[in-house]
N, C-alpha and C positions, 0 to 999 in steps of 0.2 A: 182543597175544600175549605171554605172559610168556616171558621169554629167560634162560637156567641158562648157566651157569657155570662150571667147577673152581673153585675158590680154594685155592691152595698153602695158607693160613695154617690152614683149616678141614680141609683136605685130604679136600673133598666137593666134587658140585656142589650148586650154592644159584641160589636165585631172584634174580636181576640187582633190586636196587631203587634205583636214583640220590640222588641225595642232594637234590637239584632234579629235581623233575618235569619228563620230556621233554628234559632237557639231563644230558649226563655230560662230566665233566674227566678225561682219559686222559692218563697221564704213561708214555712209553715211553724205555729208556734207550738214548740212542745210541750215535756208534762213535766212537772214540778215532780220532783223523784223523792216524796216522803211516804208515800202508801200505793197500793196498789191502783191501776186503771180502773174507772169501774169501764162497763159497757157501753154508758151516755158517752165518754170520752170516746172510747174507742168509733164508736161511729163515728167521728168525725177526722179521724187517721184513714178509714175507710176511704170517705168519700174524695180526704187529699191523694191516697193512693189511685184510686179512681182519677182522679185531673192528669195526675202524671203519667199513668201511661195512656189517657186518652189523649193528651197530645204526641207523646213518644207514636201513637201508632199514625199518629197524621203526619209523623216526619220531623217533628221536631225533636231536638236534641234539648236535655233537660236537666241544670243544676238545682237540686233543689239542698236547700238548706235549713236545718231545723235545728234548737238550743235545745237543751236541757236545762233547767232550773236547775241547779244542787246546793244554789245556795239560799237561805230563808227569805222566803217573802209571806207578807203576811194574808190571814185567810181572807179579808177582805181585798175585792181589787184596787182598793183605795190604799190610805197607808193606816188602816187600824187591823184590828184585829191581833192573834194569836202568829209568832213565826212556824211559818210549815214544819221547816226543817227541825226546829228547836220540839214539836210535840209529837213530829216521828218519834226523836230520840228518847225520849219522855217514855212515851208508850210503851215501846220495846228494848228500851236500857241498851241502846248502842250507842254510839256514836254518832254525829251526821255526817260524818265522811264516811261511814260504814251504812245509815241509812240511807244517803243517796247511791251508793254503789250497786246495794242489793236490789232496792225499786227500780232505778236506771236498766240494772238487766232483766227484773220481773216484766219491766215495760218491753223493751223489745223482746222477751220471748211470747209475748202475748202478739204482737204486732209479727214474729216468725207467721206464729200459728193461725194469723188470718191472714196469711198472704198479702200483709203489708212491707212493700218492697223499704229498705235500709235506705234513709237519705245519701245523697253524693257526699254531705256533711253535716257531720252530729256533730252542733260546738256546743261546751257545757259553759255556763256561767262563769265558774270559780275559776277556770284557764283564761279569760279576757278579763280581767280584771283594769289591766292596764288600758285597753279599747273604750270600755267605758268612762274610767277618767278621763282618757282625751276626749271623749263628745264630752261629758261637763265644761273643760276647758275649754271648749269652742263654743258651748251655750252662757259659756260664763263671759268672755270675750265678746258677744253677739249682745249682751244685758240683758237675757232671758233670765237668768238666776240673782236669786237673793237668800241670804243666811239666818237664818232666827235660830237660836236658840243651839247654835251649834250643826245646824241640819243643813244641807246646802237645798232650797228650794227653788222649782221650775214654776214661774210667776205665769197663766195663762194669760192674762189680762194683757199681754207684751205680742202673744202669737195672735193673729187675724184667722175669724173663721174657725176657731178652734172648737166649736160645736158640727163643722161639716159630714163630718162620716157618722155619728150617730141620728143628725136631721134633729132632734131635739132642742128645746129652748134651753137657755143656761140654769132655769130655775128648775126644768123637767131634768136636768144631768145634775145638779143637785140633790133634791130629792130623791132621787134614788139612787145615789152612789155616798152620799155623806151617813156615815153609822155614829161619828165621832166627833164633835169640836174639836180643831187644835186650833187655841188660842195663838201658835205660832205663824199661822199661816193668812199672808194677806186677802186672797180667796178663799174658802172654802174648797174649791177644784184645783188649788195648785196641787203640786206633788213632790214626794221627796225623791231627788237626782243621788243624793248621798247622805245614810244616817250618821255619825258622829255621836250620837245622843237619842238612843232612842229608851223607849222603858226598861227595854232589855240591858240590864246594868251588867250581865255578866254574859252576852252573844260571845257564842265561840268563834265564828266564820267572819274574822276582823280582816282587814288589809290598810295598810297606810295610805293616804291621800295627804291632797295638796289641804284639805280640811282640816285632818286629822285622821285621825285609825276609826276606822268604822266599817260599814258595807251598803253597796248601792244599793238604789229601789228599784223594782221589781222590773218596771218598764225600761229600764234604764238599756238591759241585756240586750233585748231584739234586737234595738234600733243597732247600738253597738255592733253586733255580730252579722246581721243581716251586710252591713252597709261594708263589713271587710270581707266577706266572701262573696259578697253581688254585686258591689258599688253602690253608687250613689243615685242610680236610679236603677225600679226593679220593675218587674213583667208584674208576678201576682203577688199577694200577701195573704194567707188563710187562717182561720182559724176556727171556733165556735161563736155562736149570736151573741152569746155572753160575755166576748170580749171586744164589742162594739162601742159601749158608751162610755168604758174607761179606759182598757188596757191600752184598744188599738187609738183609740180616741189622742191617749199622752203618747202614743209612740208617733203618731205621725207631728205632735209639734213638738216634739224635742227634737226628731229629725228633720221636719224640714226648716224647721227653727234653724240648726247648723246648717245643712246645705244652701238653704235659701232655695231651694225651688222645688218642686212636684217631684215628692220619694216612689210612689207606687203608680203603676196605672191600672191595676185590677184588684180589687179587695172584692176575698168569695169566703164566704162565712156557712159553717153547717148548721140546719136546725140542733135542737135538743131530742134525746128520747126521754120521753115520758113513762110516767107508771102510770095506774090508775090513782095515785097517792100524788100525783103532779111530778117536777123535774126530779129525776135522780143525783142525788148528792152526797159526797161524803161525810161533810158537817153533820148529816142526820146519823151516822155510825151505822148502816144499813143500805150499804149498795149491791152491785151483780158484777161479778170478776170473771175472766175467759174459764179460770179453775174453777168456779162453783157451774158456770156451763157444761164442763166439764163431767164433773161432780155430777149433774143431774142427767148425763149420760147423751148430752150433744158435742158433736162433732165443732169446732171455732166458724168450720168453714159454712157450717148452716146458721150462723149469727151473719157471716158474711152476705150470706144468701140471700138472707133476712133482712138485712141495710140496704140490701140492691135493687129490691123490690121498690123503693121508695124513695119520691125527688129528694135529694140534699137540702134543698131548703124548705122543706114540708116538715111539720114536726111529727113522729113515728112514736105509735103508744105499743110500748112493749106488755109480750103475753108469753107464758108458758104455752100455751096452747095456740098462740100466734108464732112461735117458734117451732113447734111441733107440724103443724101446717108448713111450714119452709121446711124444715126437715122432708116430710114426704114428698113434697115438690123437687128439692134436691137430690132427693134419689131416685124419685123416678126420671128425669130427664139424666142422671149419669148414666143411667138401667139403659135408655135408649140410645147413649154416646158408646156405651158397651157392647151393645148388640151392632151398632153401626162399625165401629172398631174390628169386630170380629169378621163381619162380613166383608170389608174393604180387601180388596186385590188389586196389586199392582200396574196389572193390564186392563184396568177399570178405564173408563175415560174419566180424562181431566181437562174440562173445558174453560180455558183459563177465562174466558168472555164471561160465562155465566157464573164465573166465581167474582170477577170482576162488579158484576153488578150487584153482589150480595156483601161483597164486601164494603162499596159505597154505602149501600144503604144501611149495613151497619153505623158507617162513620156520620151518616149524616145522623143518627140519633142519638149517638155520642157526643156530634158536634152540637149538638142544642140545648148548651150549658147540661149539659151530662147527663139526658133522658135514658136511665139505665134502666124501667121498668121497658118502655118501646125499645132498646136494645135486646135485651131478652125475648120481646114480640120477634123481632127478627132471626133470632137462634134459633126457637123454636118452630120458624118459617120453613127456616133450613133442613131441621130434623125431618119435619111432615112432607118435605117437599119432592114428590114423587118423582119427578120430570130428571133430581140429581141423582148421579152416580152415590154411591158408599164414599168411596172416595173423596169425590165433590164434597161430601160433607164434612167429610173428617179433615180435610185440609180446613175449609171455613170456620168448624168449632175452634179447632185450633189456634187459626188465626184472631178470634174473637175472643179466646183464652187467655192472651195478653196483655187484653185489659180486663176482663171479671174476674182473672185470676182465683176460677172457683175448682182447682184438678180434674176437669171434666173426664180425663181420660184415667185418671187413677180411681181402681174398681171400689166401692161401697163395699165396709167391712165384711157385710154376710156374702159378700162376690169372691171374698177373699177366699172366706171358709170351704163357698161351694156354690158357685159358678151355676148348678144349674135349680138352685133356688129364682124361685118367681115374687121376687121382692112385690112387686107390684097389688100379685095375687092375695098375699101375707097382709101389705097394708089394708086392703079391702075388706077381709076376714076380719081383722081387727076394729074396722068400723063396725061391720055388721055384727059384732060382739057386744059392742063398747053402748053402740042404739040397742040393744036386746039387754042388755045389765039397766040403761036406763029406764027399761021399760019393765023393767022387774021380771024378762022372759028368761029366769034362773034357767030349765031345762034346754031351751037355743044356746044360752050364752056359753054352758057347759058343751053342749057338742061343736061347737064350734072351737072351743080349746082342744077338745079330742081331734080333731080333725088337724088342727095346727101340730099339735102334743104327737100326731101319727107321723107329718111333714115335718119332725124332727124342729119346731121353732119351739121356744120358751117364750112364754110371756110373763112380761115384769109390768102389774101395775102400780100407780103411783099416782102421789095427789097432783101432779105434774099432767098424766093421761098413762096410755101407753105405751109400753115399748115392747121390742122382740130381741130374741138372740138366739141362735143357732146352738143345741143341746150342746 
């Protein structure tokens, strides 16, 4: 089944063709490891986890490869700003080798707990050190770079087209990527290949070069790392929309700067989530972590639930109460993969035909640059669809489970407790509570808790809405 795409660079969708038959090399950029993921981030780990096993399920075999920053880059994606790593340490009086280590694993346990699968390969920064000099020395060889000031700098004005993948004019990537003069730099959009001399008089995360002792810029890593574990030409490149006018912008002309020919042939980028405050950011010292989800007594995988609901490149305005809505949606269809579970029997029919064409039509909405909201349409086809065996279904949820990777068949906590609670029944009571407290109908709203309070459930309300839990 052929499988489509968006591709930022083409700004269409396009037919997926690999560059190897049956195999694709996937380079996604990871998280600078000085604080914790917020959520906006995480949604886009999401939707790369989503790509990969939507191709793994069409047969394809899948390298995907992702960096870890650990070493300081600064908060703008330009080259001003504060260094990451240097205001970890600041903040919380470690180390940056001790701050990168502990974020590094706060981030994948967060990615554990949404069911974001582990790259084929996590390469960190500070271990290719030497990768990186060699592309300088090949862009320095090529007469892409030039020196000011001690800084080794990538001259754009040398690369052709180097406006392509954002579509913007040079005065519109200007304007909004310049926060800073630097009098060293012959463009404004060059960028530093390697610091030497930066403000930072006393940087701890120094390495020798052919410049001198310093540390590379930010863009520098990807291209480096990607191009030794992928080669020199790759299937996809992903990221966030935010690293379209600069990041990915300098990564594609320092690398094909060195290569000299076409690095990527699919760039897929995720929208942002939103507040009602606009983009989620850390800079403002007030974001949403999988712990404080947590904390407010969801499950990671109904944040997941929550992402999937929603096209990848559609921007998604996050709600307590629009999480609470996935929450209930999420348990009632595990309520339905539970009761289908229970009833399936061995000498069920299993008609591979009609699993067959449920399975296609999974893939084709999968294959349509990653329609997981009509994927979901299809699961839930399956669930309601009277015509199949128990069985029939449970093998198809199944199969569909390795790519939503949402535990359909692991039971909802109050399932745990006691199995013949009617979750369902519970969330319903709980609306018709929660409409009778707005409506000021005190004496309903009170028997209505008597009546839960009798069915052994506790309710917990909060400025969030409500929740339940089993006495």
């Amino acid at each position: 089944m052929d499988f489509y795409v968006y591709n930022t660079m083409s700004r269409k969708k396009e037919k997926f063709v690999p560059i190897l038959e049956g195999k694709v090399g996937m380079y996604t950029c990871g998280p600078t490891v000085y604080n914790f993921a917020h959520i906006g981030n995480l949604r886009t780990y999401i939707f790369e986890d989503v790509l990969k096993k939507s191709l793994r399920y069409l047969g394809y075999e899948v390298k995907h490869v992702m960096n870890i920053t650990d070493v300081g880059h600064l908060q703008s994606d330009a080259d001003e700003g504060e260094d990451k790593m240097e205001l970890g340490a600041k903040r919380e009086n470690k180390s940056v080798w001790e701050i990168a280590k502990f974020y590094e694993n706060a981030f994948l346990d967060d990615c554990k707990k949404l069911n974001v699968e582990t790259p084929t390969v996590i390469c960190r920064a500070t271990e290719h050190i030497d990768d990186m000099i060699n592309l300088i020395k090949k862009l320095e060889e090529k007469g892409y770079t030039y020196i000011s000031n001690g800084n080794v700098y990538y001259e754009i004005d040398k690369f052709e087209d180097y406006n392509k993948l954002a579509n913007l004019s040079m005065e519109e990537l200007e304007a909004g990527n310049r926060v800073e003069v630097d009098e060293n730099k012959k463009n404004p959009l060059d960028f530093v290949l390697w610091f030497t001399n930066s403000k930072f008089k006393n940087q701890i995360m120094q390495w020798d070069s052919p410049w001198g002792r310093g540390f590379p810029g930010w863009h520098l890593e990807c291209s480096a790392m990607s191009m030794k574990y992928l080669g020199e030409r790759i299937d996809v490149h992903c990221g966030g929309v935010d690293h379209i006018p600069v990041h990915h912008t300098n990564e594609i002309a320092q690398s094909e700067g060195a290569i000299g020919h076409k690095w990527v042939n699919y760039w897929m980028h995720g929208e942002f989530l939103v507040l009602d405050s606009g983009k989620m950011s850390k800079s403002k010292g007030d974001f949403l972590t999988v712990n404080k989800l947590e904390e407010e007594g969801f499950n990671p995988l109904v944040y997941r639930y929550f992402c999937l609901q929603s096209r990848y490149r559609k921007q998604l305005l996050f709600s307590f109460d629009a999480l609470k809505d996935a929450e209930i949606a999420y348990k009632k269809l595990k309520n339905k993969v539970a009761a289908l579970a229970k009833d399936a029997k061995e000498d069920q029919r299993l008609d591979l035909e009609k699993i067959k064409n449920y399975k296609n039509k999974f893939a084709e909405k999968i294959s349509d640059d990653l329609n997981m909201p009509n994927a979901f349409t299809v699961l839930w086809e399956v669930v309601k669809d009277n015509e199949l065996t128990s069985r029939e279904k449970c093998h198809l949820v199944e199969s569909f489970d390795t790519v939503l990777s949402m535990n359909l068949f692991e039971p909802n906590e109050e399932q745990n407790l006691d199995s013949n609670i009617d979750s369902e029944l519970v969330d319903e009571l709980i609306k018709e509570r929660d409409m009778a407290r707005k409506n000021k109908d005190w004496s309903k709203a009170d028997e209505i808790r008597d009546k839960l309070s009798f069915m052994n459930i506790e309710i917990l309300d909060s400025k969030e809405g409500t929740k339940w839990k089993l006495k």
